[in-house]
C-alpha positions in Angstrom: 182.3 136.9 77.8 179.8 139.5 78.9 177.5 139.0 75.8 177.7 135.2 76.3 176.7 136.0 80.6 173.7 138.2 79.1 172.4 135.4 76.7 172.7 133.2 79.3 169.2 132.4 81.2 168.9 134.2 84.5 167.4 130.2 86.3 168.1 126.6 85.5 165.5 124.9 83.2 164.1 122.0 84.3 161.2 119.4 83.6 158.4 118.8 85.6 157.2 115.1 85.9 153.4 114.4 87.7 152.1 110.9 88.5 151.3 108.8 85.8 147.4 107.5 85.2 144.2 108.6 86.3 144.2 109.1 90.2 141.2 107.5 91.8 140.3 109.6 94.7 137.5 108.1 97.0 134.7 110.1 98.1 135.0 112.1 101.4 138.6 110.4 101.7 142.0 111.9 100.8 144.0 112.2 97.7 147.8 113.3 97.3 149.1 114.6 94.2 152.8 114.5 93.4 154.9 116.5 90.9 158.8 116.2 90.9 161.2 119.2 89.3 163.7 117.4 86.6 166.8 117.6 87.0 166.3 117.5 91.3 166.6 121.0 92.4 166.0 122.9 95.4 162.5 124.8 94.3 162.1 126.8 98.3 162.2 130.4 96.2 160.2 129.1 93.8 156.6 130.0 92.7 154.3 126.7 93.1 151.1 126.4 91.7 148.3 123.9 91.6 144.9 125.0 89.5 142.2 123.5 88.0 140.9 124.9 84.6 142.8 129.1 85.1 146.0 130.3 85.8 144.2 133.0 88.1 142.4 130.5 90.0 144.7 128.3 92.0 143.6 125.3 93.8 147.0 125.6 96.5 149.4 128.8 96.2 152.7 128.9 97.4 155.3 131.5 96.5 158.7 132.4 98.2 158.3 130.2 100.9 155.1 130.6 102.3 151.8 129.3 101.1 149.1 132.2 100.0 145.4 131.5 101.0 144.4 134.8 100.0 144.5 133.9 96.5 142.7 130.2 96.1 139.4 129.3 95.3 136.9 129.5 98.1 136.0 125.7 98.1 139.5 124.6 98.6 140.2 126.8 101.7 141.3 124.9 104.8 140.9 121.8 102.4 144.5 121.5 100.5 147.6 121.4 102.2 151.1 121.6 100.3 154.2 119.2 101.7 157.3 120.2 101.3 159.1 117.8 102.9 161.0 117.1 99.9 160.9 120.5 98.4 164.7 120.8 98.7 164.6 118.0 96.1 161.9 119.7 94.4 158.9 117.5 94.5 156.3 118.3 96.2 152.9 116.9 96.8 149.1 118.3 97.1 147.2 116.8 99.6 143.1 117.2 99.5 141.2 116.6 102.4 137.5 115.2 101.8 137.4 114.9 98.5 133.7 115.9 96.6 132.6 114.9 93.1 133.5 118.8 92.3 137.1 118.0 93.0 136.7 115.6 89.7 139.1 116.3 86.9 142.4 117.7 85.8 145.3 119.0 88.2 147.9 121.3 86.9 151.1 121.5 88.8 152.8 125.0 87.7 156.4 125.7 88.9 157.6 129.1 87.8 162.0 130.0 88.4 162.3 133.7 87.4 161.3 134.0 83.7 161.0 130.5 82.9 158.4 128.0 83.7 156.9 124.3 83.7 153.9 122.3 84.3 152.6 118.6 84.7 148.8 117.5 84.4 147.5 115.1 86.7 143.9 113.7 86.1 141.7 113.3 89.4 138.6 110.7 89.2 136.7 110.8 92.2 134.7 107.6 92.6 132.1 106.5 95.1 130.6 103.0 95.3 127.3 102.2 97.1 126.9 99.2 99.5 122.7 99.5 100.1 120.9 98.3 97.3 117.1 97.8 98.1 115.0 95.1 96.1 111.4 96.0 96.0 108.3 94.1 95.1 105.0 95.9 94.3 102.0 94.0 94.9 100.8 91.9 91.7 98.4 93.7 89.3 96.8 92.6 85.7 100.1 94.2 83.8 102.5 91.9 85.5 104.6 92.0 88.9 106.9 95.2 89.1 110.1 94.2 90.7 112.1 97.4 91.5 115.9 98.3 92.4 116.7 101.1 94.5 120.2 102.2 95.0 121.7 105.7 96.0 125.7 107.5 96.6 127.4 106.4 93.4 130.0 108.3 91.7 130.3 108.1 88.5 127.2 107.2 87.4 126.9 103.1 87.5 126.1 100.7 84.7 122.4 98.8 86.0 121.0 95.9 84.7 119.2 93.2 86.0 120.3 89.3 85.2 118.9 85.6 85.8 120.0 83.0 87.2 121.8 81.8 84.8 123.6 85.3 84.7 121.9 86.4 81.3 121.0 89.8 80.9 117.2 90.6 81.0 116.1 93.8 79.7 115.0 96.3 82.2 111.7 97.9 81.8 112.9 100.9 82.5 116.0 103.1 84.1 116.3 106.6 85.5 118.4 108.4 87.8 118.8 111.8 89.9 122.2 113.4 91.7 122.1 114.8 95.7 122.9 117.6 97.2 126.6 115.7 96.8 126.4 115.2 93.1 126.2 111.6 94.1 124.0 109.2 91.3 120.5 107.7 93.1 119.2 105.1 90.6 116.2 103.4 90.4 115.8 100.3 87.7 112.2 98.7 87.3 111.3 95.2 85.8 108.1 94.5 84.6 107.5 90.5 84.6 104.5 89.2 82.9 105.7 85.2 83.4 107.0 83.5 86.4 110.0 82.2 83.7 112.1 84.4 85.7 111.9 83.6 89.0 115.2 84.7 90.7 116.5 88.1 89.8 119.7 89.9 90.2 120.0 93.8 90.6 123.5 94.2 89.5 125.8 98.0 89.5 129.0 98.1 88.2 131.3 101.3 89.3 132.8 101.6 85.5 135.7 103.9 86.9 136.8 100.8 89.5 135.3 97.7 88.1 133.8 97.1 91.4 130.7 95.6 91.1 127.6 95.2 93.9 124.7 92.8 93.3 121.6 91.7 94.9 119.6 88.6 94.5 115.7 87.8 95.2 113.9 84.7 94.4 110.0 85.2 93.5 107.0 82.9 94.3 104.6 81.5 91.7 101.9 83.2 94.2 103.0 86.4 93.1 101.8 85.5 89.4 97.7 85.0 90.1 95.8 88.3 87.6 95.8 85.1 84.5 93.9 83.0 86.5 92.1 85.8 88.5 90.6 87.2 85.0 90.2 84.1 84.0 88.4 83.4 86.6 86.4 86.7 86.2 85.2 85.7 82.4 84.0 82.2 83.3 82.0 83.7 86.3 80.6 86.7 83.5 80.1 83.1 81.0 78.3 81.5 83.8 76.0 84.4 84.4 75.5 84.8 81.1 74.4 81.6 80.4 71.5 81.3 83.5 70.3 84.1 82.9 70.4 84.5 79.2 69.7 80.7 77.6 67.4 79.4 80.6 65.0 82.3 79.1 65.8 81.5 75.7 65.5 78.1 76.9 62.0 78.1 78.1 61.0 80.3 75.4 61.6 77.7 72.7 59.9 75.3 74.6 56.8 77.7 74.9 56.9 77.9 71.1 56.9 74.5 70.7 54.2 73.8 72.9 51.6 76.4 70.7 53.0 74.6 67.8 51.6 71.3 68.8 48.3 73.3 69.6 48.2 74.3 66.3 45.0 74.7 64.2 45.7 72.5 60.8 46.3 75.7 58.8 49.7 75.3 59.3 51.1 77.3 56.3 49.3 80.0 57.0 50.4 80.8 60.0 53.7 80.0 59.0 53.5 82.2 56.6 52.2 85.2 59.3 54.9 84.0 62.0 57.8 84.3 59.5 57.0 87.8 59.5 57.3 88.3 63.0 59.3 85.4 64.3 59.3 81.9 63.7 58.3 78.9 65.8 60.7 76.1 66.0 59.8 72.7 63.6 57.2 74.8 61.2 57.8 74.3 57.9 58.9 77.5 57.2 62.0 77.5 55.1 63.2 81.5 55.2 66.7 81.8 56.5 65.9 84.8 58.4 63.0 83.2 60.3 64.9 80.3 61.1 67.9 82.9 62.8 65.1 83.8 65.3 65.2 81.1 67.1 65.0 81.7 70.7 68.3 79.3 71.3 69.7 81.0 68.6 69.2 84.5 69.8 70.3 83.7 73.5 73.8 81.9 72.0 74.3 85.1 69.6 73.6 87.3 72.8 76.5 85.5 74.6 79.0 85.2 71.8 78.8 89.2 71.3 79.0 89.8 75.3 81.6 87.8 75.7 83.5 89.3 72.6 82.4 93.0 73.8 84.2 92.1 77.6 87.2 90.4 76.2 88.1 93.4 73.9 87.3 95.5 76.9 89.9 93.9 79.5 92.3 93.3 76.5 91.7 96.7 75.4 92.2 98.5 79.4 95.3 95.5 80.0 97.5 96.6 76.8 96.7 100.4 77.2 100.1 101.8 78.5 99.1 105.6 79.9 101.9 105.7 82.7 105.6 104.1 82.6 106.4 101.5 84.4 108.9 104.0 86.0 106.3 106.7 87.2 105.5 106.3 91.0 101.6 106.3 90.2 101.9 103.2 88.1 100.7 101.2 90.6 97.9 103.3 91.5 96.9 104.2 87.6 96.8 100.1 87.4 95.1 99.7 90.2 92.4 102.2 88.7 92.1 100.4 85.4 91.2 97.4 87.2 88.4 98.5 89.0 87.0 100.2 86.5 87.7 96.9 84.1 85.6 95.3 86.3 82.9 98.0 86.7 82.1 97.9 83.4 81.9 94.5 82.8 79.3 93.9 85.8 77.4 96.9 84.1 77.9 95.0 81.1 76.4 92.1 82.0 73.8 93.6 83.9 72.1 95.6 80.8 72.6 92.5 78.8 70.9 90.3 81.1 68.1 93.0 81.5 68.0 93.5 77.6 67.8 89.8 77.1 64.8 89.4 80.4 62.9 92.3 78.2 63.6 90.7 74.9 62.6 87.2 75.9 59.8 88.1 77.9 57.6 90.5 74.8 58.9 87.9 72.5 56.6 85.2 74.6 53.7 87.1 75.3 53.9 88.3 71.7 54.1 84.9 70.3 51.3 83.7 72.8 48.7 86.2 71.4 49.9 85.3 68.1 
């Protein structure tokens, strides 16, 4: 009998049970964390602990009756609070007052009878689900019309997307994010649309702890969409300018030539013959291909077709030229930039070509006058 008492165990084994699931604990709220003793027992003399990732670390302390402060980690000081109104039964429960996105994670509920002990783990999720979501429109540039979703205290960090009205998915241009003092996810999703096919947008976040889900809508006018007919706009006023000041010379040069033609001495093939070196008058009967590509006409046309070609690979080549994200606050500014100086040096352009061509044009006449 006394060998049998010694083998004995000097406390009752037991079980501990915690709750069941993920506990979703709401930012700056209040979460309660049970744990129950298996069989019921009184657990009062008891050692009760609650910790996070150590043993030496408790999150809540108590030990023969009385709950130990001394002990616990700083951040949870005047911020946990044991009840034991059921302790007699031996469950007791954790409460957590304002919960923070640190208090994220598992919960280990230690009970400790003499030499023998037990624990249950209890996962935490704090969660935290924004209400203000801000829609912003940038002012329209030649790159397209930057539509912009701002949205800020989510925990964990949402899933962002934008849809149309039709509720497809359309591919953000970009998505980036920062944490608060909090810990709490600010977010920040930019569209870049270069048609007005999508003309009502939908900034939607989707808390993927709760399924909860917060959207916000915004319909866009065709007015916003003006840089293609703006640039367009810009060439056929370059075209234009190009063509007055470029062919009426040509223009009137031919003429010129045409008119000392007809005043022509009968020796006809000689001075073909001495013009083709130089340049050729129009309706001579000079048959060298390279005098007849000097015709004044012909010039002034080949003049336009390579300014024109030199301005269009200049705004296509300053349009497609990506030096700053979409996401970067000085996009709008860096495309503003471009712009101007797209159209700075297309005025300079056609300045120095219309003052190339006025030089050109005018030696040619006098030239061919003396000749």
């Amino acid at each position: 009998m006394l060998l049998l008492q010694m083998a004995a165990p000097s406390s009752e084994q037991f079980t501990v049970t915690g709750l069941q699931g993920p506990i979703l604990a709401p930012f700056g709220g209040i979460v309660e964390l049970s744990c129950q003793l298996s069989p019921p027992q009184n657990a009062e003399h008891m050692e009760i602990r609650w910790f996070r990732d150590r043993y030496t670390q408790p999150v809540h302390l108590y030990n023969n009756g009385k709950d130990l402060h001394v002990e616990t980690i700083s951040r949870y000081v005047e911020r946990t609070e044991l009840l034991k109104e059921a302790i007699r039964e031996g469950k007791v429960t954790l409460r957590i007052l304002n919960v923070s996105v640190d208090d994220h994670g598992q919960y280990h509920c230690f009970f400790k009878d003499g030499d023998f002990d037990e624990e249950a783990i209890t996962e935490v999720k704090v969660t935290a689900t924004s209400l203000g979501i801000q829609i912003l429109v940038h002012p329209p540039n030649t790159k397209g019309l930057l539509v912009e979703c701002n949205t800020g205290g989510w925990f964990p960090q949402p899933q962002m997307e934008w849809r149309d009205s039709e509720g497809e998915i359309i591919p953000p241009t970009s998505i980036s994010h920062s944490q608060d003092t909090d810990k709490l996810f600010n977010m920040k999703m930019t569209l870049l649309l270069k048609t007005s096919s999508h003309r009502n947008v939908t900034c939607c976040l989707r808390n993927p702890v709760t399924d909860q889900e917060e959207r916000t809508s915004i319909v866009l006018s065709d007015q916003l969409f003006p840089w293609n007919f703006i640039w367009r706009l810009i060439l056929g006023i370059i075209l234009g300018l190009l063509v007055i000041f470029i062919m009426v010379p040509s223009v009137d040069l031919y003429r010129r030539l045409k008119k000392l033609q007809q005043k022509g001495s009968r020796a006809r093939s000689s001075v073909c013959s001495r013009v083709c070196t130089k340049d050729c008058l129009p309706n001579t009967g000079c048959t060298d291909c390279s005098c007849k590509m000097r015709n004044p006409v012909v010039v002034g046309l080949i003049i336009i077709a390579l300014s024109v070609g030199v301005i269009t690979s200049l705004i296509s080549f300053l349009h497609h030229k990506s030096r700053v994200p979409a996401s970067d606050p000085h996009f709008q500014l860096d495309t503003m930039w471009l712009e101007d100086i797209t159209v700075i040096l297309c005025v300079l352009t056609v300045f120095i070509t219309m003052i190339i061509s006025f030089i050109y044009f005018r030696f040619r006449g006098k030239w061919d006058g003396k000749g």
